[in-house]
N, C-alpha and C positions, 0 to 999 in steps of 0.2 A: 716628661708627661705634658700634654696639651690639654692646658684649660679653657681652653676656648669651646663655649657654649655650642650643642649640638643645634644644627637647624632647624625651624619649628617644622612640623609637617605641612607637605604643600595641599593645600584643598582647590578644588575644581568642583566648577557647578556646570551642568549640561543644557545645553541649546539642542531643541529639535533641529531639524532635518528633516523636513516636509516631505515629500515624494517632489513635486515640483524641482527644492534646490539638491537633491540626490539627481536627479535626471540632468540639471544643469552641470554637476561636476561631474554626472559621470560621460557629456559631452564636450568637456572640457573646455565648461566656463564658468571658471573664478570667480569672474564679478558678479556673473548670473547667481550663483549661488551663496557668494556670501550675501549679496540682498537680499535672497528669497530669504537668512537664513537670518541676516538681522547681525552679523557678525563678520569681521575681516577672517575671512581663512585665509589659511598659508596655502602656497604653490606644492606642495604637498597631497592638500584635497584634490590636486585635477594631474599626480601622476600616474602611471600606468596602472600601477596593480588599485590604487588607490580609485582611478574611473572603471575598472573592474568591478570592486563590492562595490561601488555603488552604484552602476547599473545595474546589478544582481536586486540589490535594498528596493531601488524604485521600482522595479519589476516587482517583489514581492508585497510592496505596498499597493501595487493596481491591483495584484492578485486578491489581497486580503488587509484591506484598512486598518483593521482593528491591532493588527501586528502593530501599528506605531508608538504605542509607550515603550514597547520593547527594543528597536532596532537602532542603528547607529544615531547619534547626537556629535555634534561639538563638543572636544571639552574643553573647558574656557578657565585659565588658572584665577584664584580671588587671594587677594582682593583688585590684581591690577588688570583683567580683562582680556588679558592676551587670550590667542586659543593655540594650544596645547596638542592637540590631538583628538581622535574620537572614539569612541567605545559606545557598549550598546551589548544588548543578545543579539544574536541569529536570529530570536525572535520570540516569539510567547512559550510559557511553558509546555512540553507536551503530553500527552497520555499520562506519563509516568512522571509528573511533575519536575521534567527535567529543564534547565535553561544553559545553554553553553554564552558562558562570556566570551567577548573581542572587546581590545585595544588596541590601540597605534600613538605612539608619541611622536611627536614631528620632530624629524632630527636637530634640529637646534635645540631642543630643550632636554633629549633625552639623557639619562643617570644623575637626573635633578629631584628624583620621586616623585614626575607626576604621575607613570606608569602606575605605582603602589597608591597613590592618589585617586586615580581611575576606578581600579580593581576597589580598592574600598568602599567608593561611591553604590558600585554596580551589585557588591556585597550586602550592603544595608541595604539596597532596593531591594534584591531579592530577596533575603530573610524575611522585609515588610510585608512579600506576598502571600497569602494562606495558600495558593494554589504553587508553591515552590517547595519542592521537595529537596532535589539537587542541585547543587553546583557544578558545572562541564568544565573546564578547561583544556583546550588542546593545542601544544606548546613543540614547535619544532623541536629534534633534541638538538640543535647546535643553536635553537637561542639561548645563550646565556643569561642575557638580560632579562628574558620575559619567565626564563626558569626558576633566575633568583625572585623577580618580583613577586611570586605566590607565594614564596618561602615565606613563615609565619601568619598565614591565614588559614592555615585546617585542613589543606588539599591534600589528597593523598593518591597514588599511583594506582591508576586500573586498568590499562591497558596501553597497545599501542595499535598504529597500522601503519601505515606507510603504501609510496605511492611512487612512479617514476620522480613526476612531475614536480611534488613535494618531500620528497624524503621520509624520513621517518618521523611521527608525528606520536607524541607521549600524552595519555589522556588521565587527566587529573578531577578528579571529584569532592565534594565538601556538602554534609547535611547542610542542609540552609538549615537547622535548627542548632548545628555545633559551630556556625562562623561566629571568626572571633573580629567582628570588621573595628 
């Protein structure tokens, strides 16, 4: 038997992500944006798919400002400041008081829990909102990691789709009034 004490939970606090240093990582510059952003990001923030969403994110913040409490952040582990990874919605609630979460853990840190870190953070955010109805989640099925990581927060299975490009992609949902963040 191992007595050795479970590890405390990891917590993360979020740094914006301006349109400005979104447009810098998603031109792939680092330095540009961790400046803008006020933090060391990892070479991570400026790889491929990673300058992808976030030309998508700046594009949708020229489109519509008011998205930016919603969309991607830094996430920055506490108490020692590293960053982790980023998460965020898609964006603001919609019509049907829907929000789909995103996360990314930076490979060096990830199956350390800051993945379930993140998701909890972005949890309590939306519960906080009156206008959040649901929770989105949409989860490759051969992520394992990102499959187990909702495990124990209230998601439950509603569909799927799938795509060439992406595979088969598993759509999980959670009242923002039954999370148990």
């Amino acid at each position: 038997m191992n007595n050795e004490p479970l590890p405390a939970p990891r917590r993360v606090r979020f740094v914006e992500l301006s349109a400005k240093a979104l447009r810098a990582l998603a031109d792939g510059d680092l330095a540009g944006g961790s400046a803008e952003a006020g933090v060391a990001l990892d070479e991570h923030f400026v790889g491929e798919r990673a300058r992808w969403i976030f030309g998508y994110r700046a594009d949708q913040l020229a489109k519509d400002p008011s998205a930016a409490p919603w969309i991607t952040r830094a996430a920055v582990s506490e108490p020692d400041g590293v960053v982790v990874g980023d998460a965020g919605f898609h964006g603001p609630p919609d019509e049907a008081g829907v929000v789909e979460v995103g996360y990314c853990v930076v490979p060096g840190y990830r199956r350390q829990g800051y993945g379930r870190a993140m998701l909890r953070a972005l949890l309590v955010r939306a519960a906080a909102e009156p206008g959040v109805r649901t929770v989105r989640a949409r989860i490759g099925s051969d992520n394992t990691a990102s499959l187990a990581c909702i495990e124990g927060f209230g998601f439950t299975r509603v569909g799927e789709q799938g795509n060439e490009r992406d595979g088969l992609t598993i759509i999980f949902e959670v009242p923002a009034d039954a999370l148990q963040a």
